[in-house]
Every structure is written in C-alpha cells, then in structure tokens.
KEGU-696736 format. One record per residue (C-alpha): residue in one letter; x, y, z. Coordinates in steps of 0.1 Angstrom, whole numbers, padded with zeros to 4 digits, always signed. Layout:
BEGIN
AXYZ/...
END
This chain:
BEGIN
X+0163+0126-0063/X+0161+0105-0034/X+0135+0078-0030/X+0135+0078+0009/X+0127+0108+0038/X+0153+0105+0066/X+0150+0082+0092/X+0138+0104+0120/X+0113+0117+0098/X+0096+0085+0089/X+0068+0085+0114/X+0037+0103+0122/X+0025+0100+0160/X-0014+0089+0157/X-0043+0084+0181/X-0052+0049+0192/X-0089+0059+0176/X-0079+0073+0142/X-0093+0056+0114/X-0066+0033+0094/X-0052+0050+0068/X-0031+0041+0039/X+0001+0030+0050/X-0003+0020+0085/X+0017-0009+0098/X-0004-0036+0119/X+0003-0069+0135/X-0022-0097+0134/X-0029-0096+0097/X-0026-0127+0077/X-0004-0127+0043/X-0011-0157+0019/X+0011-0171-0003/X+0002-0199-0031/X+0026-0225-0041/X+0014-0249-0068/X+0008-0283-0043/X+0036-0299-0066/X+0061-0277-0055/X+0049-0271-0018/X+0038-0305-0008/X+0068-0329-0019/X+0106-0331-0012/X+0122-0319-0039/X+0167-0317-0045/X+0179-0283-0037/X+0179-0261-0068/X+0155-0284-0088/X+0124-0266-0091/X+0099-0278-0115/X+0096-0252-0146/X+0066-0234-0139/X+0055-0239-0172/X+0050-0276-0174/X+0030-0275-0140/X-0005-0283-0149/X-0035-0264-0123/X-0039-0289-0092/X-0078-0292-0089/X-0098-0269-0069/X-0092-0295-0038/X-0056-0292-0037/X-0050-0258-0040/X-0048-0251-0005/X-0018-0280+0004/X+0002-0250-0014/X-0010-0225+0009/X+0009-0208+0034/X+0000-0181+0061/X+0027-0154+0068/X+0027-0140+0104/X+0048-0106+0098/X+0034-0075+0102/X+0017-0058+0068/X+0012-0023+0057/X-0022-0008+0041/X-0017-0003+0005/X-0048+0015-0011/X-0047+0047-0013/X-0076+0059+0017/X-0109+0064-0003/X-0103+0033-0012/X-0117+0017+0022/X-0123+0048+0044/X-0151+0035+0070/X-0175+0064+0065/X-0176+0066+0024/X-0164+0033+0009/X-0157+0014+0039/X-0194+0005+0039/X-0199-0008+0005/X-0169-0038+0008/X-0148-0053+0031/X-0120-0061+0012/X-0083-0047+0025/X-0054-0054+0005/X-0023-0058+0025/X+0017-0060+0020/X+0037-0085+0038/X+0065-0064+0058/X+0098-0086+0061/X+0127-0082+0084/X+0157-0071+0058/X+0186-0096+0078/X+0165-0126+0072/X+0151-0123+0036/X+0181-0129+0019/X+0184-0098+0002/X+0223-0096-0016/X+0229-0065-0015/X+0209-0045+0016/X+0228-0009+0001/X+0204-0017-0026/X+0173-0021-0011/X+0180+0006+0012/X+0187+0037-0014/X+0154+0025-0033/X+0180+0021-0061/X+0173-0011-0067/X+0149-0039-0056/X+0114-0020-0075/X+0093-0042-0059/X+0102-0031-0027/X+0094-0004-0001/X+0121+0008+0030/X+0108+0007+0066/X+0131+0013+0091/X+0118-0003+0126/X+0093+0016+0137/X+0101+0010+0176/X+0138+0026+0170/X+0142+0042+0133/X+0177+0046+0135/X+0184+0008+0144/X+0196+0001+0109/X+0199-0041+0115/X+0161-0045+0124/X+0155-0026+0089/X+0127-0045+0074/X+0108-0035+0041/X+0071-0041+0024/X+0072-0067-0010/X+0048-0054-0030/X+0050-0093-0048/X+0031-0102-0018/X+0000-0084-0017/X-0031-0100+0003/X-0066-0093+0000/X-0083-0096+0038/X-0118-0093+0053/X-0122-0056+0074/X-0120-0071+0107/X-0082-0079+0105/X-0076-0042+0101/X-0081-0030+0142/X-0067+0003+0154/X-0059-0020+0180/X-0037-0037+0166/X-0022-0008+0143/X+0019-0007+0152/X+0026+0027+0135/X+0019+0052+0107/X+0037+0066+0084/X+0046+0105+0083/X+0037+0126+0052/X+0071+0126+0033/X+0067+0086+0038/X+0036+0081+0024/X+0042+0100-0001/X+0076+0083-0010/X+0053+0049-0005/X+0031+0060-0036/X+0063+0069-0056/X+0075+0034-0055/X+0036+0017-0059/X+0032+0037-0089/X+0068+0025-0100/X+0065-0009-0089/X+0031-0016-0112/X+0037+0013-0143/X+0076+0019-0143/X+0070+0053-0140/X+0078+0071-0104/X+0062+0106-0107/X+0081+0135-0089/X+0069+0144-0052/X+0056+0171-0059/X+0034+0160-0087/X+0017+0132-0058/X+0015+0157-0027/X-0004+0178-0052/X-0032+0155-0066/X-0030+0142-0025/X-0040+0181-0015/X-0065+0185-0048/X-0082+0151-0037/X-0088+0165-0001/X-0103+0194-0013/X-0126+0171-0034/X-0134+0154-0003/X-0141+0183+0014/X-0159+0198-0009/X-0182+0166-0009/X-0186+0171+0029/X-0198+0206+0031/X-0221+0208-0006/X-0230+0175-0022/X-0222+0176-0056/X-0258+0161-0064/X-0270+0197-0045/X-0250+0211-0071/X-0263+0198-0098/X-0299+0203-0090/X-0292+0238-0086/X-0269+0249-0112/X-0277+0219-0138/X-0251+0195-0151/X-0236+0215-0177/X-0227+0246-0151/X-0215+0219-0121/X-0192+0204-0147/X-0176+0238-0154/X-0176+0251-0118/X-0156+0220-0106/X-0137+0218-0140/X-0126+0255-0126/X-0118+0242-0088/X-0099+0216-0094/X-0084+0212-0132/X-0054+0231-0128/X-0051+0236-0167/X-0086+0258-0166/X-0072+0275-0140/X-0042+0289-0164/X-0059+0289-0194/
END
C-alpha cells in the first residue's frame, strides 16, 4: 500500500475565508529550534560535536544563545478540534506547527526514499504546492521539528495551500507512524474522520447536555453507544 495520493491530487482549492484546518501550509510562521549554547554559540572542528550526554543544562539565561528562528513555511499538525476557532479555539491559543523544508537543500541521501514514504518516518512528502508536478522544488514537513506558536501567526492570510482529502489523510498515516510505529490502513482513519463529523454534527444540531436532561445519563450513553460504536451496531 502506498503512503502517498498522486501528485495532481494533492491539493484541495480553499476560500481565502475558510477557517485553518489541519494540514494547511502558511508562510510567516516561526519554527524554533534549541541547540545547547555550547554547541550553538562556539566554533567547534567539523565532525566534533560534543556528546550530548556530558553537556550539562546552560542556566535559564543562556538558553536562548542556542536558539534559532526558521523562516520556511509550516504545516498545521493537530488534528482540527484541536484549535477549531468556534469550539476549542477559544479556550487556548497554542498551534503546533511543522517546519516544511525544501528536499534539494536538506541533505537528504537518498530523495527516492523520502519520496515513496519508504523510508525517512519522520517525515511527510509535499510536492510544491505552486506546480505539483515540479519534482526538484519537492520539499517535505519534519515531524522532529514541531513548534508550539501563539494563534495570531496562523492568518488565512497568510495560508499558501491546503491539502486535499486523500492527503490529509495520508498526513495522519505517517503522524500516527511517526509517534506509535503503527500506520493504520486508510480506510480505518477516513472512517473515525466521517464518525467524528457526525459527532460534531450531532453536537451542533442537539447538545448532548439536552440529551441528557431528557433521556437521563444511563439512556444518552446507550443511544450514542448505538450511533457511533460500530461494534453495537453489529452486535
């Protein structure tokens, strides 16, 4: 099974005033990286890195001489309950982000690799979102550098693209991958994706606290147990 939709099918088309989403692409967004001062703030000989293990932690003070700011576009990486504006979005501003980097500058051995989803985990394919099919400008999101940003960085404005349902859904496959080393099937993720809109939607229309002080606790629990547990509904 492939990890990857094709090329031309990467992209959704979205409105300039559609909420951000889960998986969105925007420019504009710091990404933080933090080197231990010892190792960011001194000339060292090539190849001589100090072990990481006899690095003592700098005080609070110095921590941010090992800071650096990354100016490449990031991807949104929760899923979109997570920070959607009118549920959760008002109880935190945190956004965590994914630094996207251009494939022909990061170094990468062997780009075959990277590109199949074969290899390279920790690691997400995006073609170039301005020409798909331009396979040199390739670039791809490192899930090793994840950044946690205030709200205000994340403008429609400044959103670059979106990706199409078979991508987002490939995007999950290698999240839940990258951080359990299990990738479940497709399938598996567009259904719980469909079975949490209905949840959603269900919110929307009938409040599950209406419920509740109608029908009681115990009969709520069994009328949603019987929406949306698919072993009740085959049992």
């Amino acid at each position: 099974m492939g990890w990857y939709p094709r090329r031309a099918q990467y992209f959704a088309t979205v409105d300039e005033a559609a909420e951000i989403e889960q998986g969105d692409i925007l420019w504009g967004v710091p990404s933080l990286r933090a080197s231990h001062p010892a190792v960011a703030d001194r000339f060292l000989p090539p190849g001589e890195i100090p072990n990481a293990e006899d690095l003592d932690p700098p005080p609070l003070s110095d921590v941010l001489r090992g800071v650096r700011v990354e100016s490449d576009a990031v991807m949104v990486m929760p899923h979109t309950c997570d920070f959607h504006g009118p549920e959760k979005g008002r109880t935190h501003r945190d956004r965590l982000v994914a630094r996207i980097v251009g494939l022909a500058r990061s170094g990468v051995e062997h780009a075959d690799l990277l590109r199949s989803g074969e290899g390279y985990g920790h690691t997400f394919l995006v073609p170039f979102w301005g020409d798909p099919a331009n396979s040199p400008r390739d670039t791809f999101v490192n899930f090793r550098q994840m950044t946690t940003v205030d709200a205000s960085y994340l403008s429609r404005k400044r959103r670059l693209a979106r990706l199409s349902a078979p991508a987002l859904i490939a995007l999950r496959r290698r999240l839940a991958n990258f951080f359990t080393d299990y990738a479940p099937s497709p399938l598996e993720l567009a259904e719980a994706d469909q079975r949490g809109g209905l949840i959603r939607e269900a919110r929307t229309l009938v409040p599950v606290e209406r419920l509740r002080s109608a029908l009681g606790d115990e009969q709520t629990n069994e009328l949603l147990k019987r929406l949306f547990d698919p072993r009740a509904r085959t049992s």
